[in-house]
N, C-alpha and C positions, 0 to 999 in steps of 0.2 A: 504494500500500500504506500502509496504519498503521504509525504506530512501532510496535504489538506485532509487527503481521505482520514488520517490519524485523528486529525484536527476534529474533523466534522463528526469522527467515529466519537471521539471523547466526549463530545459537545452533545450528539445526540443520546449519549445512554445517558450523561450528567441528567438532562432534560427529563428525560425519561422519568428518573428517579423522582424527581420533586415533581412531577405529572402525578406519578402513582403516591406520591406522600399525600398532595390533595385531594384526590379520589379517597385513601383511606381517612380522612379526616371527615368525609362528606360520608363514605359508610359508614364511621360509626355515628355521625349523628343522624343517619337513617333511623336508624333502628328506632328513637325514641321521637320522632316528627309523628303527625299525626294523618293518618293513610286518606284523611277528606284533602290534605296539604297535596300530598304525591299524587290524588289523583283530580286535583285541578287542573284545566290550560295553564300554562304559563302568562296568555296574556291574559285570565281572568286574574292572577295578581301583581302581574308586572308593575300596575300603578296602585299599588295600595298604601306606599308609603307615600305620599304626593304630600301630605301637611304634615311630615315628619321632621323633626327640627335637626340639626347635625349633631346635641348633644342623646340622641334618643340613638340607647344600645340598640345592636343588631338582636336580634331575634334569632332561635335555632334554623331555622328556614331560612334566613339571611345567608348565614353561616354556610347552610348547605349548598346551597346555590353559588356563593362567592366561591367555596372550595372547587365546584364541579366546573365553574367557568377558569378559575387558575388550570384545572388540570387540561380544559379543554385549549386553551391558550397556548400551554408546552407541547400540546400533542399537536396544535398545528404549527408549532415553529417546527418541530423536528421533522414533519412530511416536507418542509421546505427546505430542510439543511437533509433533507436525502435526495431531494429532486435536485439539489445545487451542483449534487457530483455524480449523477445520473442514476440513481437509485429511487427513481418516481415509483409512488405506488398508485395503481389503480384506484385508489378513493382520490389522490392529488389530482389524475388525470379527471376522473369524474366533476368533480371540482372544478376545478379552472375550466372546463367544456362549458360546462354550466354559466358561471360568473362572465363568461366572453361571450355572453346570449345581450341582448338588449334587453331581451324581455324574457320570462319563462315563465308555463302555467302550473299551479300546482299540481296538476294530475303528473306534469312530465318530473316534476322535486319529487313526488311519490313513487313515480316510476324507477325513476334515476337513485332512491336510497332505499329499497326494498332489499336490494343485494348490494348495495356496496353505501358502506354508512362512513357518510360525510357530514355527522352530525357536527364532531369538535369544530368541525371549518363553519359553520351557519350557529353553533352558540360563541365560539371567537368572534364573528363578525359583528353578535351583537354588542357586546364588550369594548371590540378595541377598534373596530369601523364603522358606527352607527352613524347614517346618516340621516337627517333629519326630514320627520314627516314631510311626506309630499314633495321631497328634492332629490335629488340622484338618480342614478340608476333603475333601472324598473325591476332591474333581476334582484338588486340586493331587497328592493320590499317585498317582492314576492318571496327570498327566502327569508326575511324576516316575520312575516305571516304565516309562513308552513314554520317555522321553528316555534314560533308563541300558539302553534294549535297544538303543540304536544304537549304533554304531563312531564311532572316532576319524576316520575316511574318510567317516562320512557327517556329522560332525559338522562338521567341512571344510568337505565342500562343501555344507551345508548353510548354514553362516555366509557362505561366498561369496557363496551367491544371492541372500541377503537383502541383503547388502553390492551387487551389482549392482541390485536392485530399488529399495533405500532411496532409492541415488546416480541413478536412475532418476528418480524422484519428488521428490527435491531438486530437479533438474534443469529436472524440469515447472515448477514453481510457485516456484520464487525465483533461477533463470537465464535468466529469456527475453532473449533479443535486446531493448537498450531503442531505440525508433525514434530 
């Protein structure tokens, strides 16, 4: 391998690691959230904090949600630091196919993540590329509308999967057995 691939190799298990440290921090406060929580929309409470003032503590459901978007944020930097040195994965490809639409319906987002889940890339977006009602892009609101139609439960386990796929893929190509 090259020092970048060395680089990149470091950089993506590093990622990895504190991906999966906030996933477990979001599992165990699963367990004691309250199962009418997980199986709300996302946009039925995306704005429930609207009159909340900046000294008012987060909430175990804050909590949960902040951990799963931190992990969901490492897992799409590292599909980026493997597509950098040509180790794209079929959810990155899905993705970008997607986001280089002007427009897309949701039947074709439902289509497009039945088998291949590009959830971390569409809860990252809302996080750390939110553009503002009724401006940008047409693709990014339509994925932003199919990501606030899912549950707390599919968001879960939808961050799991990509967290087993990722570590999957790490696994391939900067863990082999050295002779």
């Amino acid at each position: 391998m090259s020092k970048k691939e060395d680089d990149i190799g470091r950089e993506v298990k590093q990622l990895w690691r504190i991906a999966n440290y906030y996933f477990c921090e979001a599992k165990s406060l699963k367990t004691n959230l309250q199962p009418k929580f997980l199986k709300q929309k996302i946009s039925e409470i995306a704005d429930n904090q609207i009159n909340a003032t900046i000294e008012t503590q987060p909430t175990e459901e804050m909590k949960f949600s902040a951990h799963l978007g931190s992990c969901a944020i490492r897992l799409a930097t590292i599909e980026e630091r493997l597509c950098s040195c040509g180790k794209e994965s079929k959810r990155n490809k899905t993705y970008n196919a997607l986001r280089q639409l002007s427009d897309v319906s949701q039947d074709t987002l439902e289509k497009n993540t039945q088998n291949i889940n590009i959830f971390h890339f569409l809860f990252r977006n809302i996080i750390a590329h939110k553009e503002p009602q009724g401006e940008g892009k047409k693709v990014y609101q339509e994925m932003e509308k199919f990501f606030k139609a899912r549950n707390h439960d599919e968001a879960y386990s939808s961050i799991r999967k990509s967290l087993e796929e990722i570590k999957s893929d790490i696994e391939k190509h900067y863990c082999k057995a050295k002779p």
